[in-house]
C-alpha positions as CSV (number, residue, x, y, z in Angstrom):
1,X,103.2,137.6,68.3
2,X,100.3,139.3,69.7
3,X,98.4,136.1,69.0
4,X,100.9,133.7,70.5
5,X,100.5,136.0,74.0
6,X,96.8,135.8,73.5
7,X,96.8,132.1,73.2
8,X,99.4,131.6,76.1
9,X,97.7,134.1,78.6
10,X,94.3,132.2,77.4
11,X,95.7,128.9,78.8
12,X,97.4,130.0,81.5
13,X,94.3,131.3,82.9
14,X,92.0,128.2,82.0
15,X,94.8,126.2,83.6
16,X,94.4,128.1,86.8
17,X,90.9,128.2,86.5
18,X,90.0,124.1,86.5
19,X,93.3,123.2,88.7
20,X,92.4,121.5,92.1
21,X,92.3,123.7,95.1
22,X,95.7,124.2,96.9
23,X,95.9,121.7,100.0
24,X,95.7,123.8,103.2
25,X,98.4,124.7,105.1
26,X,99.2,123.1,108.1
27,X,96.9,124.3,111.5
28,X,98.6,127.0,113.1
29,X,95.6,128.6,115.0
30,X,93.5,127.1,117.5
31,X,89.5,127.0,116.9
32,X,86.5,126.6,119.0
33,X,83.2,125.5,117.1
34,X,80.3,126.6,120.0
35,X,76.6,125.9,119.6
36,X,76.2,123.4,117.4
37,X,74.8,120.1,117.5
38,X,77.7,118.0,117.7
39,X,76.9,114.0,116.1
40,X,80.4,112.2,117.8
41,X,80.0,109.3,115.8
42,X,79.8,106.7,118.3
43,X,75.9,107.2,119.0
44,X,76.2,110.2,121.1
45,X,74.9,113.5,120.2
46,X,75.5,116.5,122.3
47,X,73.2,119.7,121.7
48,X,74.5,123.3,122.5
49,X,78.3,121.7,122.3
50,X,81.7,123.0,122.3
51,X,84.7,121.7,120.6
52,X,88.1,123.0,120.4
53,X,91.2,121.8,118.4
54,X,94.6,123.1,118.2
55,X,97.8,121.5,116.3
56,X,95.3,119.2,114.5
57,X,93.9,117.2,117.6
58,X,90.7,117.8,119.5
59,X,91.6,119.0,122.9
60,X,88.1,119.4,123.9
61,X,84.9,118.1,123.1
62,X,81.5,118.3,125.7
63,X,78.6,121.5,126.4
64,X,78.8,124.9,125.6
65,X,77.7,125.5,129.2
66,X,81.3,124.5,130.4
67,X,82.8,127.6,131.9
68,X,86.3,127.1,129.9
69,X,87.7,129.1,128.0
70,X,87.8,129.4,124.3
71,X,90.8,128.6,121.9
72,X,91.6,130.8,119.4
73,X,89.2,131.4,116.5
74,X,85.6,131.1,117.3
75,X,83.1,129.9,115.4
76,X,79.7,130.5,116.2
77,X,78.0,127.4,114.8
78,X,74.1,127.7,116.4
79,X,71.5,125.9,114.5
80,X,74.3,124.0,112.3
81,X,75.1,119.9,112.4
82,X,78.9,118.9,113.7
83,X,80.4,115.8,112.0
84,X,83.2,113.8,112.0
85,X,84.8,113.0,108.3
86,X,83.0,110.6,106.6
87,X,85.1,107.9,105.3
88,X,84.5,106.0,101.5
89,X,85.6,102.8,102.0
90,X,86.1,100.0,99.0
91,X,86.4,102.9,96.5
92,X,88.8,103.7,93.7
93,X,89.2,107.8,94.2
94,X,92.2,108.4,93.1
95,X,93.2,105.4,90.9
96,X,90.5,106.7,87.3
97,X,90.0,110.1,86.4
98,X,88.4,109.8,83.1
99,X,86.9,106.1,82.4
100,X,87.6,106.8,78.5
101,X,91.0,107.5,78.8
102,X,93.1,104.1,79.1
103,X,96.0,106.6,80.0
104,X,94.0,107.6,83.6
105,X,93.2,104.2,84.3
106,X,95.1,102.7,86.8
107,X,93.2,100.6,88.9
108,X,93.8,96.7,88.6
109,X,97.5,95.5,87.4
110,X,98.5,92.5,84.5
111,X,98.6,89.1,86.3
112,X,95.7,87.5,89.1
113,X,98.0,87.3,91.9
114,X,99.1,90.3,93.0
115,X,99.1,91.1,96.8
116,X,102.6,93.3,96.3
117,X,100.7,95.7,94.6
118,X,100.3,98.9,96.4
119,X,97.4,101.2,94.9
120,X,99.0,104.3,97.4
121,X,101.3,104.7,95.0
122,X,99.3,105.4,92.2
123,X,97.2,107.7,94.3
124,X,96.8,110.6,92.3
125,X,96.2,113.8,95.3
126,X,95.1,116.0,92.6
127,X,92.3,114.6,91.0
128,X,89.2,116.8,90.1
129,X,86.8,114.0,91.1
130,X,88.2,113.9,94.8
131,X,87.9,117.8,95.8
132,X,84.4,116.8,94.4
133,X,84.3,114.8,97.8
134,X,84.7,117.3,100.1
135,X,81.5,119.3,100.0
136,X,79.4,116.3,100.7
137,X,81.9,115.2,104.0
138,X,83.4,113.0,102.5
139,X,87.0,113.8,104.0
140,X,88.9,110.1,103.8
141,X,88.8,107.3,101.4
142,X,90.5,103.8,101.4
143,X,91.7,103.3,97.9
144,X,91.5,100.3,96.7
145,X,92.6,98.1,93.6
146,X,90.7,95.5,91.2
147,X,90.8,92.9,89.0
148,X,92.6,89.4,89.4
149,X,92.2,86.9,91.9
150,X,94.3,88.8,94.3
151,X,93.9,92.3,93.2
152,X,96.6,94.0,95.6
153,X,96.9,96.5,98.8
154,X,94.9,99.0,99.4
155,X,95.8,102.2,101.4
156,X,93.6,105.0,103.8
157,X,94.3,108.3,102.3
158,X,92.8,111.9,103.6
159,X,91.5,114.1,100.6
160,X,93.3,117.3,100.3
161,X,96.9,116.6,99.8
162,X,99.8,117.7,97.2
163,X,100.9,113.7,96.7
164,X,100.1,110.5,97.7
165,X,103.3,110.7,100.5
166,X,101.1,113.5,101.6
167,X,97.5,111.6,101.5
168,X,98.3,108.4,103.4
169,X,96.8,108.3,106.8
170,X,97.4,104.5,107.1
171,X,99.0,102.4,104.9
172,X,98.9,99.0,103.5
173,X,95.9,98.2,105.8
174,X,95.0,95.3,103.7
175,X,95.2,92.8,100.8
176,X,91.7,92.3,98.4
177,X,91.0,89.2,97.0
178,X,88.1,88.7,94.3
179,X,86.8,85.0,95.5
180,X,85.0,83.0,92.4
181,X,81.4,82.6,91.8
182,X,79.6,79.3,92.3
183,X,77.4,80.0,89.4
184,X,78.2,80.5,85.8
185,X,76.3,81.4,83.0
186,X,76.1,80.7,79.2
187,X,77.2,83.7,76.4
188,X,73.8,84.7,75.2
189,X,75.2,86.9,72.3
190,X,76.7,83.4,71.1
191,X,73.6,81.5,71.7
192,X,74.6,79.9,74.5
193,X,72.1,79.1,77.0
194,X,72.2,82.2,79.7
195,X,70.6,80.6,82.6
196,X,72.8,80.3,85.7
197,X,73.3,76.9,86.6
198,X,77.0,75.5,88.7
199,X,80.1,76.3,88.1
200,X,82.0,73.6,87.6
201,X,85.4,75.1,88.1
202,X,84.3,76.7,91.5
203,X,85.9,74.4,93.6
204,X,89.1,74.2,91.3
205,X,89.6,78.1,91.7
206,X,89.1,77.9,95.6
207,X,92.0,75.4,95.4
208,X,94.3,77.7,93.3
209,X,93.5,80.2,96.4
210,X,94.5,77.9,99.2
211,X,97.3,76.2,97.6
212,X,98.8,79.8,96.5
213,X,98.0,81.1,100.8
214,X,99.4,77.5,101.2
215,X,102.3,78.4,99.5
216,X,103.1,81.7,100.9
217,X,102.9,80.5,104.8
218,X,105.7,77.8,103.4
219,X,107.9,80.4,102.1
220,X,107.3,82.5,105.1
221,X,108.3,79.9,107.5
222,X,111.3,79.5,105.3
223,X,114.9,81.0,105.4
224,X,114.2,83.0,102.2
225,X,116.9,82.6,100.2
226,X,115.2,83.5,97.3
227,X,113.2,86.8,97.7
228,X,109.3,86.7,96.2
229,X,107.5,89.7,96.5
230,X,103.9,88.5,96.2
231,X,104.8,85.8,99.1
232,X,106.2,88.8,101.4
233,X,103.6,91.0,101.0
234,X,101.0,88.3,102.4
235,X,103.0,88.2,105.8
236,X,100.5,90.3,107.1
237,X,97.5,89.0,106.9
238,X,99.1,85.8,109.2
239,X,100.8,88.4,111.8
240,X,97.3,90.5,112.2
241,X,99.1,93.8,110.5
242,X,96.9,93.7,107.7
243,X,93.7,92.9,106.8
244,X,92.1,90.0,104.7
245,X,89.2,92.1,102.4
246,X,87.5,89.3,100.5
247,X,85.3,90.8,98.2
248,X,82.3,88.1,97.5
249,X,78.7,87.5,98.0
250,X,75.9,84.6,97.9
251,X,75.5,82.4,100.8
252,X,77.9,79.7,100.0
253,X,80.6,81.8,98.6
254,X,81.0,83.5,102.0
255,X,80.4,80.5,104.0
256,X,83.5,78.7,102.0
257,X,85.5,82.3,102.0
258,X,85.5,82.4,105.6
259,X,85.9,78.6,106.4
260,X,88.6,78.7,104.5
261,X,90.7,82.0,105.3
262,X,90.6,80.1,109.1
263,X,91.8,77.4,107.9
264,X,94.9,79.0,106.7
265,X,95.4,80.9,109.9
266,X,93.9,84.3,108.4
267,X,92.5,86.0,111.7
268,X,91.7,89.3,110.7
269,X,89.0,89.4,107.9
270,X,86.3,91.5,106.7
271,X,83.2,90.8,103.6
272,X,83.1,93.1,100.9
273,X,80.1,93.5,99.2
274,X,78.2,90.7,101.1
275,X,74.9,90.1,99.2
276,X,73.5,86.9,101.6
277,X,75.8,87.9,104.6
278,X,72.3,88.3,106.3
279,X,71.7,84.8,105.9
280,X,75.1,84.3,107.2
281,X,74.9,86.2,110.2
282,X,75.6,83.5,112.8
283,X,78.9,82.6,111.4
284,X,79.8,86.4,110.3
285,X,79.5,86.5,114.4
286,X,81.3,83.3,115.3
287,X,84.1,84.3,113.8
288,X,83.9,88.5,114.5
289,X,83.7,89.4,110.3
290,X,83.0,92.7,109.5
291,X,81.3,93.4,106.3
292,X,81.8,96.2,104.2
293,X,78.2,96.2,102.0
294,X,77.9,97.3,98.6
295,X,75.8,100.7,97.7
296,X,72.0,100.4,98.1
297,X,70.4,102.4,95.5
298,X,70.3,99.3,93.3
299,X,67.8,96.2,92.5
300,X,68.0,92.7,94.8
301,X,69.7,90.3,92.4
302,X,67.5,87.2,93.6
303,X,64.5,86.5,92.6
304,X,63.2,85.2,96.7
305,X,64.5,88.4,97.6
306,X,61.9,91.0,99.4
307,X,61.7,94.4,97.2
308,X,63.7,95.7,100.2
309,X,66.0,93.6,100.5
310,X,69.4,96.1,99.8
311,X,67.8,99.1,102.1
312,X,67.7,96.4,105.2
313,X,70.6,94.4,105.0
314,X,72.3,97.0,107.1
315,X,69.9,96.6,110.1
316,X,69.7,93.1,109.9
317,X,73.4,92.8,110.4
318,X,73.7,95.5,113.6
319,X,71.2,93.7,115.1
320,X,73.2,90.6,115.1
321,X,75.9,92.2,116.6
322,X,78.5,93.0,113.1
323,X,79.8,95.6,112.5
324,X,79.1,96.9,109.2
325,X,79.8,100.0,106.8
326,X,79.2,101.2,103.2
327,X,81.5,100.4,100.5
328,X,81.3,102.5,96.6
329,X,82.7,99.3,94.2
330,X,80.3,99.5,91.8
331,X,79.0,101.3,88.4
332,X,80.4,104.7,87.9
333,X,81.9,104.1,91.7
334,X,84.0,107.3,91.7
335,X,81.6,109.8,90.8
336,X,79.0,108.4,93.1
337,X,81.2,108.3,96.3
338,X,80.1,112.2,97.3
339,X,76.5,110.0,98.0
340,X,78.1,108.2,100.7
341,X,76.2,110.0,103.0
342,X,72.8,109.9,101.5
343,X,73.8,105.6,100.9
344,X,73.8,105.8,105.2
345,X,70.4,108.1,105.0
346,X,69.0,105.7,103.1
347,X,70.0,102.6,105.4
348,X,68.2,105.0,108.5
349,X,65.1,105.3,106.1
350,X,64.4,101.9,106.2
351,X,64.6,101.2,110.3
352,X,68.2,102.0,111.1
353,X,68.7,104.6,113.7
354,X,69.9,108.2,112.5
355,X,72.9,107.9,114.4
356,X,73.9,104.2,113.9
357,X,73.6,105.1,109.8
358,X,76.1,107.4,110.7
359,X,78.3,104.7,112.4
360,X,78.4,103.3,109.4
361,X,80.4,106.1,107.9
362,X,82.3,107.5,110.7
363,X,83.3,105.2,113.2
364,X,82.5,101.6,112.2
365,X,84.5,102.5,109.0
366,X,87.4,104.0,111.0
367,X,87.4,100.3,112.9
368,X,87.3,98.1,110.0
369,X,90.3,100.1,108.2
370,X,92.1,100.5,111.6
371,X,91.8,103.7,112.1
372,X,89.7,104.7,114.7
373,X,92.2,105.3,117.3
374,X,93.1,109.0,115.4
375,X,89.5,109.0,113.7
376,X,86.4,108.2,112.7
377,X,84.5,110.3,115.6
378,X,85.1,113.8,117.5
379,X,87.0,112.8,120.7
380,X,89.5,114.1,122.4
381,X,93.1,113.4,121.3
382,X,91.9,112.4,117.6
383,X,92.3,114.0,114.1
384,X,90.1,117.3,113.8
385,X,89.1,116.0,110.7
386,X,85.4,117.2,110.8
387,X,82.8,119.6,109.2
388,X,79.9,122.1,110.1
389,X,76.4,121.2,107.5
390,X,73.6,123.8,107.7
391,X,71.3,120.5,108.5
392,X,71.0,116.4,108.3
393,X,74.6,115.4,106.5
394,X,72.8,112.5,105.7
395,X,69.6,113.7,104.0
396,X,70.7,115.9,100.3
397,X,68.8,119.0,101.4
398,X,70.5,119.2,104.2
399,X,73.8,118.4,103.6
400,X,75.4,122.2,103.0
401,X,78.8,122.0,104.8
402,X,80.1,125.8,106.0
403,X,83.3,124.7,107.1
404,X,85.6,121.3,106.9
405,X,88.9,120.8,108.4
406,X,91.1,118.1,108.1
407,X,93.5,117.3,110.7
408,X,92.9,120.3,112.2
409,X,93.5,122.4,108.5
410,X,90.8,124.4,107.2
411,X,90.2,123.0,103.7
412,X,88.6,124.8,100.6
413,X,85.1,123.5,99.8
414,X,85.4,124.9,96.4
415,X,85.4,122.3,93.2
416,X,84.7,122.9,89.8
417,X,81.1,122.4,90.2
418,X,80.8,124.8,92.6
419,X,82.4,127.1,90.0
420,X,79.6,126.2,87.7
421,X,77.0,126.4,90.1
422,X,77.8,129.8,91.1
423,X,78.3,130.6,87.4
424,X,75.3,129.7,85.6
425,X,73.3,130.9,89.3
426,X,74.2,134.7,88.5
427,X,73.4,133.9,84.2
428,X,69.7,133.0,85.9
429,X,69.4,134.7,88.8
């Protein structure tokens, strides 16, 4: 008996131990954050600044010199860094806990055609990789499905919540669709040739992709007497509800993808990834694409490409006039999504301005997903979803956050790592 206590008072308290930290309560008491050096978001930077919040908006936002006075709790925040949230866009938080484990998988669906397929509701609000988020700002996340042709909805969630219901900031902001390659390449490990050379089914798959759009507008404009989910679920892309994510890169690929989602009425689109969109640019502009790039800690893929090539993109877009942020798809994409910031750092490094790198994050983002009327940077009437870092978010030395609130909530900044990190600390102090 003694034994059987032992063993269930052992888990009991390792269960408590590596659960998630309990979502904050709802904002009851008004704050004031004075002193610090307040980064809005939209380019602006105010030193010495005050802002105040109450009932999860911001109520005030402008110098410390103001002679107003203070709401509630005061925070004296001199010599710290003010932030908005940084939002993850493209990113599967959420959807994989553990890669290995076919059971916590749940990411892409059977089937290629699947634009009825809502990731929000496989959204799991307690996974230990997400709290992992919130010490680096990262503070919202659109989660987003794979695999297939048409690889579902995704869904803006805010990361400290007890369920998905809970999470969702906006939902069903847009339908993803994996557009083919031009090039294909032989099986190497069968002896096939592995040079790339033309697809020749590339312009077959693009027809299975208009003919099924095709389709949908038909049953649209029909009476319905027969309900199809996938064909509902596209109704938004042709009404401007939702938006068209096309996740593709090379030159021609996004010159056909974008050709082709006008020609089938498609007015609200964005590029995901968007290797080439640079050499794109003109017609990104023509036709107002956003572009959602891929992560660029990684090697240029061709072989005319300048060493560069993946820290630059960024700035050669802006200048064109796009507007651009960072998406995590990619290898071991959940784990690397607390970077986000340091991906934006890295951007400024290479000739992007500090504070447009952090567009890319806060406010660009918050426009792309259709958010930025509550969010994406510290005005007056949107979310208090912000944080206080010791120094640059962007740069990893500086990037110690103090405080974090979302929608006005304080939120714990405690993870499991930081349980290990303050562990192992006082074993080596």
């Amino acid at each position: 008996m003694k034994k059987i206590i032992s063993s269930l008072l052992f888990f009991f308290f390792v269960g408590n131990s590596i659960a998630q930290q309990t979502p904050a309560n709802k904002q009851t008491t008004a704050f004031s954050i004075e002193g610090a050096t307040a980064h809005i978001g939209n380019g602006e930077v105010i030193e010495n600044s005050l802002l105040m919040f109450r009932d999860g908006k911001i109520t005030f936002i402008g110098s410390a010199t103001v002679k107003t006075a203070r709401l509630g709790t005061v925070i004296n925040a001199t010599g710290k860094q003010l932030y908005p949230g940084f939002i993850a866009a493209n990113t599967t938080l959420g959807l994989v806990e553990i890669d290995a484990v076919s059971a916590s998988d749940d990411q892409d669906e059977i089937g290629a055609m699947n634009p009825h397929i809502r990731s929000l509701i496989a959204y799991n609000a307690e996974s230990k990789v997400i709290e992992s988020m919130r010490p680096n700002g990262v503070l919202m996340a659109q989660v987003t499905p794979r695999g297939g042709t048409v690889s579902g909805t995704s869904s803006v969630v805010q990361l400290d919540a007890w369920n998905w219901e809970d999470a969702a900031i906006k939902t069903d902001d847009g339908i993803h669709l994996n557009w083919p390659t031009s090039f294909t390449s032989g099986k190497w490990w069968l002896g096939e040739d592995p040079a790339l050379k033309p697809d020749p089914k590339y312009i077959e798959n693009i027809d299975k992709i208009k003919d099924y759009f095709t389709n949908a507008t038909n049953y649209l404009a029909s009476n319905k007497i027969k309900t199809h989910l996938p064909y509902q679920a596209t109704a938004g892309l042709f009404d401007g509800s939702k938006r068209f994510f096309i996740h593709v890169s090379g030159q021609k690929e996004i010159t056909d993808a974008i050709t082709i989602s006008k020609e089938l009425g498609i007015e609200k689109l964005t590029i995901v990834n968007g290797e080439q969109a640079d050499k794109v640019a003109d017609l990104l502009v023509k036709y107002n694409v956003s572009v959602i790039l891929e992560r660029p800690h990684r090697n240029p893929n061709n072989e005319d490409d300048s060493y560069d090539a993946t820290y630059t993109i960024a700035n050669t877009l802006i200048d064109k006039g796009i507007l651009v942020s960072i998406g995590m798809e990619g290898q071991m994409e959940r784990m690397n999504a607390r970077n986000l910031p340091f991906y934006a750092g890295t951007f400024a490094a290479f000739g992007l301005d500090k504070e447009v790198a952090l567009q890319l994050i806060t406010l660009n983002a918050a426009k792309i997903l259709g958010i930025d009327s509550f969010a994406g940077s510290l005005e007056v009437g949107k979310d208090a979803t912000l944080f206080l870092s010791e120094g640059d978010a962007l740069e990893m030395r500086g990037n110690i956050l103090t405080n974090a609130f979302i929608q006005g909530r304080a939120i714990s900044l405690e993870t499991h790592q930081t349980e290990l990190w303050k562990r192992y600390a006082e074993k080596y102090k």
